[in-house]
C-alpha positions as CSV (number, residue, x, y, z in Angstrom):
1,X,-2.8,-24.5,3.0
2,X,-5.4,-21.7,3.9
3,X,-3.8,-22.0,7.4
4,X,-0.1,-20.6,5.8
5,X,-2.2,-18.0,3.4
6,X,-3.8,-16.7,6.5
7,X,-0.7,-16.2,8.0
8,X,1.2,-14.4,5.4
9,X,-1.6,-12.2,4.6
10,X,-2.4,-10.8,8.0
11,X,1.4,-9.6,8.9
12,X,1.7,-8.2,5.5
13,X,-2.1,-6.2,5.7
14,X,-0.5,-5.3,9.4
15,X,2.4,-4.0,7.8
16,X,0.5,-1.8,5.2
17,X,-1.7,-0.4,8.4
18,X,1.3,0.3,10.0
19,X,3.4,1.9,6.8
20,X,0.5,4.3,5.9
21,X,0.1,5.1,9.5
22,X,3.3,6.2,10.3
23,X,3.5,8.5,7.1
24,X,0.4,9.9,7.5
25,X,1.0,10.8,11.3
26,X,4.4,12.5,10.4
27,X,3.2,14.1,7.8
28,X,0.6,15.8,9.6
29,X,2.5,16.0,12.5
30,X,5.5,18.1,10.9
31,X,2.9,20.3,9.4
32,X,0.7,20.8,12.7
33,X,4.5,21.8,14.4
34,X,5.2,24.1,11.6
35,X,2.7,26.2,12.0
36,X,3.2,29.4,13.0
37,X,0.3,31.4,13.9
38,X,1.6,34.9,12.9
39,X,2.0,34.1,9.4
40,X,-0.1,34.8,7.0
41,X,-0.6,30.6,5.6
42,X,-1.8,29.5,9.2
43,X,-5.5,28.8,7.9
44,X,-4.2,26.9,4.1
45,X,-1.3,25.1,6.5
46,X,-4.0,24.1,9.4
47,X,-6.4,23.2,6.3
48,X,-3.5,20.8,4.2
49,X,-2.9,18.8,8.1
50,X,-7.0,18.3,8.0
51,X,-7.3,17.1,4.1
52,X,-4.1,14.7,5.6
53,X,-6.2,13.3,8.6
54,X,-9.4,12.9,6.5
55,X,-7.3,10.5,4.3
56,X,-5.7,8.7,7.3
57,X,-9.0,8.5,9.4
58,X,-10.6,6.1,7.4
59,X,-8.5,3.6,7.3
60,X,-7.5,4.2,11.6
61,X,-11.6,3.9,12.0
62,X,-10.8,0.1,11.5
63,X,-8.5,-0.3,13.7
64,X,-7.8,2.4,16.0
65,X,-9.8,3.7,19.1
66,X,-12.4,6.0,18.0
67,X,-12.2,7.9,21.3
68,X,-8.7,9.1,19.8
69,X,-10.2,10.0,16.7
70,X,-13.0,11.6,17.5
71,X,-10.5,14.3,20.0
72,X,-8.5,14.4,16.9
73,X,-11.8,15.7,14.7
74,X,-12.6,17.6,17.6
75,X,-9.4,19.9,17.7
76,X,-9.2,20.4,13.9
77,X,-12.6,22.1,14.3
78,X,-11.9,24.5,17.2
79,X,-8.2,24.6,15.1
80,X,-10.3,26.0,12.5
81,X,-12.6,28.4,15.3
82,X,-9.7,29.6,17.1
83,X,-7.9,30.6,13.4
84,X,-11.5,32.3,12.2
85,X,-11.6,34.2,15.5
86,X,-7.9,34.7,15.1
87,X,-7.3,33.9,18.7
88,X,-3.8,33.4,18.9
89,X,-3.7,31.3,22.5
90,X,-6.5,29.7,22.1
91,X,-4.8,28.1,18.6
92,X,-1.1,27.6,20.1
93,X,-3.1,25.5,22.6
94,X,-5.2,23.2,20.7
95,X,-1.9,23.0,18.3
96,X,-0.3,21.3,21.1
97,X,-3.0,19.0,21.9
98,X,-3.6,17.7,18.2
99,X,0.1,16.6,18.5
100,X,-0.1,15.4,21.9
101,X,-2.8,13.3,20.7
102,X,-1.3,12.3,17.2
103,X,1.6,11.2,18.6
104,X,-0.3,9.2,21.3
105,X,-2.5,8.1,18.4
106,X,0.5,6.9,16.5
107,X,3.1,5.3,19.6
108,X,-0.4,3.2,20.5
109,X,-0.5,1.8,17.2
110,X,2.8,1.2,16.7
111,X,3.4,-2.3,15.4
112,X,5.4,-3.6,18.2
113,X,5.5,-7.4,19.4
114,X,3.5,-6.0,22.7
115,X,0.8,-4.3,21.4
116,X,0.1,-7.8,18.7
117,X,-0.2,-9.8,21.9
């Protein structure tokens, strides 16, 4: 009995990880992409992706590798530096790494049958 419990309630916690984890990546990913540095919402854009990831961290800190997270932290803040100094390059670049490493973040995660077993 706890046996057949046990195995209904892990797929179906599996599928909320999964659920909220693809909607919060594409979320933030769509809004990272979007972002275009000449205009003048770059900072309240770049700011709405972090409050997005902030929500999404806490629940990837159980099961995600915290090496990926911690990049991901890591390039909102010089995201944030590079937008203060308004250094353009500097921006475009670690814009293209926090969604090389989201959608890294998110593929690795991905409930498929291979990465269960």
């Amino acid at each position: 009995y706890v046996a057949s419990i046990i195995l209904i309630v892990i797929p179906l916690l599996c599928l909320v990880f999964y659920y909220n984890l693809k909607m919060g990546c594409e979320d933030i990913l769509q809004i990272v992409k979007n972002i275009e540095f000449e205009e003048g919402n770059a900072a309240g854009e770049f700011q709405k992706a972090e409050k997005k990831w902030n929500k999404l961290k806490n629940t990837l800190a159980y099961f995600s590798n915290h090496s990926e997270i911690e990049e991901t932290n890591r390039l909102f803040i010089k995201g944030k530096e590079s937008l203060k100094m308004k250094n353009k390059y500097m921006f475009e670049e670690n814009r293209k790494l926090l969604e090389s490493v989201l959608e890294h973040m998110y593929t690795s995660e991905k409930l498929l049958l291979y990465n269960v077993f």
